[in-house]
C-alpha positions in Angstrom: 30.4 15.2 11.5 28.3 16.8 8.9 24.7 14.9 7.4 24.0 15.2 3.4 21.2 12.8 3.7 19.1 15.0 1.9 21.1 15.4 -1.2 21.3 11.1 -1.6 17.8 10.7 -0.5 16.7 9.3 -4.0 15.7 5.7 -5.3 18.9 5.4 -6.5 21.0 5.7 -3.2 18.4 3.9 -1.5 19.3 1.0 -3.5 23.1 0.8 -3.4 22.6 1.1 0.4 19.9 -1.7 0.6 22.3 -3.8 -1.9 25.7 -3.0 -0.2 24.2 -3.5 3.3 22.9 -7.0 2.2 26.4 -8.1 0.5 28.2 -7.1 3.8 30.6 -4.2 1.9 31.2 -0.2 2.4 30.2 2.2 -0.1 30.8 5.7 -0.5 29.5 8.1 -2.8 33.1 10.2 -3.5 34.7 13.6 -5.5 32.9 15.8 -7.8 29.1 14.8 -7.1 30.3 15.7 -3.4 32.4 18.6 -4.0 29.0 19.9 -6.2 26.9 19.6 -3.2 28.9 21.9 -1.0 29.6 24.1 -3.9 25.6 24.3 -4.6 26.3 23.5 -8.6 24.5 20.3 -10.3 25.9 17.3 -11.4 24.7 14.4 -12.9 28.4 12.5 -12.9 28.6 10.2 -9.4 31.4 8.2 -8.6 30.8 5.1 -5.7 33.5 4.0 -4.2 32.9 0.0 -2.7 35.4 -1.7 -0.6 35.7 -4.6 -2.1 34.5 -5.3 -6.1 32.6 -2.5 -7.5 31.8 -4.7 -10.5 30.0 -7.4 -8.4 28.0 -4.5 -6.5 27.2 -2.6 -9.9 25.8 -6.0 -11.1 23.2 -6.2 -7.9 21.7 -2.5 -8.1 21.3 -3.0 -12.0 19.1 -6.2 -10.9 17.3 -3.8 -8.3 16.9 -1.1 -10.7 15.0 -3.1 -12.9 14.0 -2.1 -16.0 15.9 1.1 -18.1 18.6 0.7 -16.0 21.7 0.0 -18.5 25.1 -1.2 -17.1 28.7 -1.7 -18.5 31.4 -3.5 -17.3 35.0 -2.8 -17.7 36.8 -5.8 -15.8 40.4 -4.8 -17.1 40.1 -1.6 -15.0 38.0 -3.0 -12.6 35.1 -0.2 -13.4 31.1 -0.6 -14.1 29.4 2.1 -15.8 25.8 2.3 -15.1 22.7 4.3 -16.4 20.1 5.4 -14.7 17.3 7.7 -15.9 19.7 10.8 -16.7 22.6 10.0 -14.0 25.5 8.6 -14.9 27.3 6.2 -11.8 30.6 4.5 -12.2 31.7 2.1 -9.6 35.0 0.4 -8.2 36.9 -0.6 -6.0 38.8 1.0 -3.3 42.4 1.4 -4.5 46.0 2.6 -3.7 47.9 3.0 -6.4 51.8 3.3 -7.6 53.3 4.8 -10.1 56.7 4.8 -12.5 58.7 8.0 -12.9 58.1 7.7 -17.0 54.3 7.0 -17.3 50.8 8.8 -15.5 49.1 4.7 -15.6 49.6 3.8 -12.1 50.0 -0.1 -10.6 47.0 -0.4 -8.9 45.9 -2.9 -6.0 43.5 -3.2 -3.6 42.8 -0.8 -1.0 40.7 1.0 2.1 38.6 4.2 1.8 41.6 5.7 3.2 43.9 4.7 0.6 41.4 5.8 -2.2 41.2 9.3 -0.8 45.1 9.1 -0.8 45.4 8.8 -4.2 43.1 11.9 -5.4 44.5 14.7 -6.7 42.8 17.7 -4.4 41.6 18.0 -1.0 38.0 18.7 -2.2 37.8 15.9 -4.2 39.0 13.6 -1.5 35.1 14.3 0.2 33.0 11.2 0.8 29.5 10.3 1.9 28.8 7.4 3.6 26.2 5.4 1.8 25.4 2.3 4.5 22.6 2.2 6.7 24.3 2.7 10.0 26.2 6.1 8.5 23.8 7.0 6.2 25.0 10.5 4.9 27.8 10.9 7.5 30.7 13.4 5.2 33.9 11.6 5.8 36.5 14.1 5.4 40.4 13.1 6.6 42.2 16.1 4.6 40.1 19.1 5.5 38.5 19.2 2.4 35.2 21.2 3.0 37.3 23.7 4.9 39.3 24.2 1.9 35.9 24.7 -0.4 35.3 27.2 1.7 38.0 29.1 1.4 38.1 28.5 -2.2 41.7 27.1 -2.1 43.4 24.0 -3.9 45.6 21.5 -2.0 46.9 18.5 -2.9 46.1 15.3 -0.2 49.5 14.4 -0.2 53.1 16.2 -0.7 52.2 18.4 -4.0 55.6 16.9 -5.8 54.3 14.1 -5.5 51.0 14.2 -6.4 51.9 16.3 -9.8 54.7 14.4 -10.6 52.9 11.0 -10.5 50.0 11.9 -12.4 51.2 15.3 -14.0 47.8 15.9 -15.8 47.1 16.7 -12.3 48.8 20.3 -12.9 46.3 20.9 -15.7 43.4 20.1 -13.5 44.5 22.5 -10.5 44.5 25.4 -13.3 41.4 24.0 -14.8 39.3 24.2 -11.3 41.3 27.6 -10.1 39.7 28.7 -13.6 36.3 26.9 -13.5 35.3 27.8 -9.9 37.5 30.7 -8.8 39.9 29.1 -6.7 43.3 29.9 -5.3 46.1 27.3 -5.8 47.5 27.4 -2.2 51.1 28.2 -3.2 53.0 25.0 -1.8 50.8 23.4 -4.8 51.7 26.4 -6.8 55.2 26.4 -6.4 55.2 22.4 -7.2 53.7 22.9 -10.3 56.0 25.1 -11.1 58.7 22.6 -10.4 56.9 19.8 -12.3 56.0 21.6 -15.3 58.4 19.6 -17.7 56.6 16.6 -16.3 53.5 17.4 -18.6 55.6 15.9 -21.5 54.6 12.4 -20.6 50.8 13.4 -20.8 49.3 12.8 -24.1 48.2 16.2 -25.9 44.5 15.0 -26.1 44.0 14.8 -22.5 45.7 18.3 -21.9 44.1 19.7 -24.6 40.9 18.7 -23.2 42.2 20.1 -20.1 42.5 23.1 -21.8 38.9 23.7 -23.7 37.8 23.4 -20.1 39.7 26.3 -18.9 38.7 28.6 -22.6 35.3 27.5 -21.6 35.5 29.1 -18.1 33.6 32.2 -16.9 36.9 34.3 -17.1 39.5 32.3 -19.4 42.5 34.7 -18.3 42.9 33.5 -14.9 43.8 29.6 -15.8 46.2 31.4 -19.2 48.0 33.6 -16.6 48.5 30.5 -14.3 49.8 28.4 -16.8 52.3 31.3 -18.1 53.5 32.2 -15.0 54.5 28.0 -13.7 55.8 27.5 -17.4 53.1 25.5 -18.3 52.1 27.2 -21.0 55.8 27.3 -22.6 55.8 23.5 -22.9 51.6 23.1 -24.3 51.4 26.3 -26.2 54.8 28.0 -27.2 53.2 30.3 -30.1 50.6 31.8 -27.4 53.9 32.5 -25.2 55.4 34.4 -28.0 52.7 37.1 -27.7 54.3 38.1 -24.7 56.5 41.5 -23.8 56.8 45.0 -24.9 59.4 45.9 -27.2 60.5 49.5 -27.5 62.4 51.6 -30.4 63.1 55.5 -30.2 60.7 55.6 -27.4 58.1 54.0 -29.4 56.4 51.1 -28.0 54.1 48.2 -29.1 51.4 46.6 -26.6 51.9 43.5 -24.8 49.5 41.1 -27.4 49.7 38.5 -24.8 47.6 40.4 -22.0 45.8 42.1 -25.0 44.7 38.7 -26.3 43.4 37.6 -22.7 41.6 40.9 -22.4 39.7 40.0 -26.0 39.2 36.6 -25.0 37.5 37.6 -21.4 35.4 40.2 -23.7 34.6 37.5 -25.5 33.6 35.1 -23.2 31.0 37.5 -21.5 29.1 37.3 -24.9 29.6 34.0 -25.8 30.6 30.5 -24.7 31.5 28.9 -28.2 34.5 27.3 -28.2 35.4 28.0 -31.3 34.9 31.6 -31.3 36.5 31.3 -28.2 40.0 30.3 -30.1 39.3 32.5 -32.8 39.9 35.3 -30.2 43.0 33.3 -28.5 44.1 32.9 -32.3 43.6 36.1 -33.5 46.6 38.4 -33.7 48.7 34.7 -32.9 51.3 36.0 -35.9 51.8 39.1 -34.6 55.5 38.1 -33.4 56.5 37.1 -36.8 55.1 39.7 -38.5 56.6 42.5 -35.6 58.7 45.5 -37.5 59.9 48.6 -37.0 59.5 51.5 -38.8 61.2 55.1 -38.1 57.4 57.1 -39.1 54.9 54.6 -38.5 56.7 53.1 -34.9 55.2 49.3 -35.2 53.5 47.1 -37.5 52.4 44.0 -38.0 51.7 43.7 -41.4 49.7 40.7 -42.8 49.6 39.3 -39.4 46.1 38.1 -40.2 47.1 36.0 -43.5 49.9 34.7 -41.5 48.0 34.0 -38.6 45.3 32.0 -40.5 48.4 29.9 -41.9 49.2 29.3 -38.6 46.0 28.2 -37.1 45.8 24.4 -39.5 49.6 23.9 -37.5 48.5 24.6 -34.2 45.1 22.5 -34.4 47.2 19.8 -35.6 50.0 20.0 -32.6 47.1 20.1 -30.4 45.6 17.3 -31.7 42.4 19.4 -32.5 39.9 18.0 -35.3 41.2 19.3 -39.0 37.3 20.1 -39.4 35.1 22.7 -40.3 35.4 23.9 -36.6 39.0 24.5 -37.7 38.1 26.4 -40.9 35.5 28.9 -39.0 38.4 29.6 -36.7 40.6 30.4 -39.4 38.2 32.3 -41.3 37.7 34.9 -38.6 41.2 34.9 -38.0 41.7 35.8 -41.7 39.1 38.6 -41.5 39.3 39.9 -38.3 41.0 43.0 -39.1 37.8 43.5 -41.8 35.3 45.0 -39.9 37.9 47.7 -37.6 39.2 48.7 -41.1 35.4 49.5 -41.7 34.6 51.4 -38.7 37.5 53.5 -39.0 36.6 54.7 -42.1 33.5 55.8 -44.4 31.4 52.8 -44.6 30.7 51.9 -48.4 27.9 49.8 -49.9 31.0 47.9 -51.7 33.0 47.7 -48.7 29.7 46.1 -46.9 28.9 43.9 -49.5 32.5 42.4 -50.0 32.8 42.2 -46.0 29.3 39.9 -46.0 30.5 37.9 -49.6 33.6 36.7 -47.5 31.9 36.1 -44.2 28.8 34.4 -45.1 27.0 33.0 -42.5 30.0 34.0 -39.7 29.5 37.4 -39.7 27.9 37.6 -36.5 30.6 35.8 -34.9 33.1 37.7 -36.9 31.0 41.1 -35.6 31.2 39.6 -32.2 34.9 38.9 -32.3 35.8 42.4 -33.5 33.6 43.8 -31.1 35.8 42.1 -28.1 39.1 43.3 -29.9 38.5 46.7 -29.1 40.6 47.0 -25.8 41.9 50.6 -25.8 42.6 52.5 -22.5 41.4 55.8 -24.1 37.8 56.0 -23.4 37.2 58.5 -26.1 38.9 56.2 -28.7 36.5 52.9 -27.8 33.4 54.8 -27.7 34.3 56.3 -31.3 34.8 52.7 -32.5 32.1 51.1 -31.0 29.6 53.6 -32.4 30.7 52.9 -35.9 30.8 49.1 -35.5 26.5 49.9 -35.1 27.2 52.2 -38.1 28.6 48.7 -39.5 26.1 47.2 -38.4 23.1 49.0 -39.5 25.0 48.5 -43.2 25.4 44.9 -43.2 21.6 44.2 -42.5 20.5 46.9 -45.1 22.9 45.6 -47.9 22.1 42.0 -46.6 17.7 42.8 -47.0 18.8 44.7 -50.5 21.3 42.6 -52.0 21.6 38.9 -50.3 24.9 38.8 -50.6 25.4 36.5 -48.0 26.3 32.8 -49.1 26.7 34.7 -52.3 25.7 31.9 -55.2 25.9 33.8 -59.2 23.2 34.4 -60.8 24.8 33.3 -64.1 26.4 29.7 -64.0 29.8 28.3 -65.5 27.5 25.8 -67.6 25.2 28.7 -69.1 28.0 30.9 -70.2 29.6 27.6 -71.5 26.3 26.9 -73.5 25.4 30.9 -74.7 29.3 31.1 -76.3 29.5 27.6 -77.5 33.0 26.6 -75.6 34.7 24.4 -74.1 34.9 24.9 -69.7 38.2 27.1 -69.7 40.0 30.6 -68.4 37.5 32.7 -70.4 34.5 31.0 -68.1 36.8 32.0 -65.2 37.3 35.2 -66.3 33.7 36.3 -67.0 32.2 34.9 -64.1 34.6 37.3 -61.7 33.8 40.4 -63.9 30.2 39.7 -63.0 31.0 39.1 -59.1 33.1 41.8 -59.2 30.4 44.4 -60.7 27.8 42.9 -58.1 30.1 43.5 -55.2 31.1 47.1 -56.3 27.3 47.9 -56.6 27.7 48.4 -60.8 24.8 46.0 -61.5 22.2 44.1 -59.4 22.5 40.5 -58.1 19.8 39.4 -60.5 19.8 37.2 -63.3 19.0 40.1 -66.4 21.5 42.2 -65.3 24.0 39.2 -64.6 23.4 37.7 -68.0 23.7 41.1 -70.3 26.8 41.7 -68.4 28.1 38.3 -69.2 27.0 39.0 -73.3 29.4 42.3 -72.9 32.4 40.7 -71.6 32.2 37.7 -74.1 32.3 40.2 -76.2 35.4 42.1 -74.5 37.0 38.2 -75.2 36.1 37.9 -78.7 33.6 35.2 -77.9 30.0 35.3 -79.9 27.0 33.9 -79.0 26.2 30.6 -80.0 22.5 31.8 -82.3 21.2 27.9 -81.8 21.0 28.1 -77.8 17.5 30.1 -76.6 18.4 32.8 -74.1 17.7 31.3 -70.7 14.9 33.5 -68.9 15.5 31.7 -65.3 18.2 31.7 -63.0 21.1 28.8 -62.8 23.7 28.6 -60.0 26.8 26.0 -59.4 26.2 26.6 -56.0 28.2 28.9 -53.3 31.5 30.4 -54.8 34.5 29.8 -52.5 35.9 31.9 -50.5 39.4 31.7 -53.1 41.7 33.5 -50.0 40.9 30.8 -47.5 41.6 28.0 -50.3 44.3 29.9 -51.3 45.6 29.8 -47.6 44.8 25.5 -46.9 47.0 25.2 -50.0 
């Protein structure tokens, strides 16, 4: 039987041996922590298994700690969470539990070691180290576990229907780790996933969504999207994603598959960044793309507007996820919005005004928004990516020399609402409106500088254009006065 004594040879093992030796009870450091070991990845999250009360033992080693050692008990689950320097250690019992066919909370009793590893989801989370004196880093291993890590495949303990049908979150998880660490799900687990999928109803959509921003946060994303496709997991989470899928052909004229597009963009993606949210922003990017799907006899396939719809879309599927309605949302739907911006630009001549308008929309996101294009480009003709990716540096080049020139970035007008209200004498109104966009407009298309003198004579002429005159007891302001940021009015107009 294999020795780990020198992965738990710190203070704090030490202790829970001394303290579970002297109170007479087993302990057993158990899952992830030991799964990490064997896998050579870190981890800082250590679960202890205690026959008997893991309360009552979590209570001792606090006292032997001593000092900076912060514990928390949790009595209705039978749990202690305690702190030490930057571990974090949760303790319990040993358990069996039970469950009923309409809910993932089991009944839970007391159990052995045996019955603990039982009730785990995966054979290389069932992995245990001894932690008493006597057996001191003995791995206790009944299902074959460290086999199985290394031959990098998922099992379940127990009968697979069983184990994803009493705790169906469990499905999530086999994806999730597949994703995380490369694994194969062995394909009796496969197959009962498959079987179980319209189990995951009774799951709440916070804990598979969490589920989920594990497997978008994985080193390639695709492989846990393609496994929940293909066992219908995906249908019953994330119906709009599913309607990406297929290849619809007219006249011989055919349209790509945006589902495996979308993964492709999404693994580019994820090799250049691990936001989250830039993550979905690629997921969500041409998500309207069904909806928006025609045929036309010259042009073969569009999908018109799929970026305004798409943005729409992206407030509903937040919300069915149970995502945060936050400004994590509104970057996500911002790049969706724009992401067609920047392709449009390296397809063509690049223009100051172009440039300029592309950074007044984007503010500070262009980078990710550059980023985000940059994945898109997924074309199977060499020739035709090469050509786009030298003019997205053309792009580039232009949006740092505009920015350095004309800091149009967070874009804030040089002449305020309240000034042109006090040079013309009126009331806040449409002719306020109305001036103020002439002068963004003129900044934007490169007619006058983003300065104040400019601005401000500007602002004189199209008064003028309104019939307004100045008002003769109000000095001519000689320094610049903003409101603040102008908003961006298409995503407003969108969240409306």
């Amino acid at each position: 039987m294999k020795n780990l004594k020198e992965h738990i040879s710190g203070k704090l093992f030490q202790v829970i041996s001394q303290v579970c030796d002297e109170m007479g009870v087993k302990a057993f450091v158990i899952g992830g922590f030991v799964r990490d070991i064997l896998l050579k990845r870190e981890s800082k999250d250590i679960d202890i298994v205690v026959v008997g009360s893991g309360i009552e033992v979590a209570g001792h080693i606090a006292k032997k700690l001593g000092r900076g050692t912060d514990v928390k008990f949790y009595g209705q689950f039978g749990t202690a969470m305690l702190r030490f320097k930057d571990m974090e250690v949760e303790f319990v019992g040993a358990r069996k539990e039970s469950y009923h066919h309409y809910s993932r909370k089991p009944m839970v009793e007391d159990g052995t070691l045996v019955d603990d590893q039982n009730r785990r989801d995966f054979t290389i989370n069932t992995l245990a180290i001894s932690l008493n004196q006597l057996t001191f880093g003995d791995l206790v291993d009944p299902f074959g576990g460290e086999l199985d890590i290394q031959r990098k495949i998922l099992r379940t303990p127990l009968d697979p229907d069983i184990t994803y049908s009493d705790d169906p979150l469990r499905m999530m998880r086999a994806i999730r780790f597949a994703s995380q660490l490369g694994f194969i799900i062995e394909k009796q687990s496969l197959d009962a996933i498959t079987r179980n999928k319209n189990r995951i109803k009774i799951v709440s959509e916070e804990r598979i969504t969490d589920e989920l921003n594990k497997i978008i946060l994985s080193e390639k994303p695709s492989v846990g999207f393609i496994l929940m496709f293909d066992t219908g997991l995906l249908h019953h989470i994330f119906p709009q994603m599913v309607a990406l899928q297929g290849v619809e052909t007219v006249h011989g004229k055919s349209h790509k598959d945006n589902f495996y597009h979308t993964l492709e963009v999404l693994d580019n993606l994820a090799r250049k960044s691990d936001d989250l949210y830039l993550r979905w922003a690629a997921i969500l990017h041409d998500i309207a793309k069904p909806a928006t799907k025609k045929f036309d006899p010259v042009q073969g396939w569009t999908f018109h507007g799929h970026e305004f719809r798409g943005a729409k879309m992206v407030p509903v599927i937040f919300k069915n996820l149970r995502m945060s309605q936050n400004e994590k949302m509104k970057f996500v739907q911002k790049l969706v919005l724009l992401h067609l911006r920047p392709i449009v630009l390296a397809q063509e001549i690049v223009t100051d005004s172009a440039v300029r308008r592309l950074l007044f929309d984007a503010g500070d996101d262009i980078d990710s928004l550059m980023t985000l294009c940059d994945a898109d480009i997924t074309s199977k003709n060499d020739y035709k990516v090469k050509k786009y990716r030298d003019n997205f540096q053309l792009v580039r080049r232009k949006l740092k020399e505009i920015e350095a020139k004309d800091n149009i970035r967070n874009w804030q007008p040089p002449v305020s609402g309240d000034i042109i209200i006090q040079v013309f004498g009126i009331n806040p109104g449409i002719e306020v409106g109305i001036i103020k966009t002439a002068i963004r407009e003129a900044i934007l298309d490169g007619v006058i500088g983003n300065n104040f003198a400019e601005a401000y004579q500007l602002m004189k002429s199209e008064g003028f254009k309104l019939g307004l005159k100045v008002n003769t007891e109000v000095n001519e302001p000689t320094t610049v006065k903003t409101n603040g940021p102008v908003p961006l009015a298409s995503c407003d107009e969108i969240n409306q």
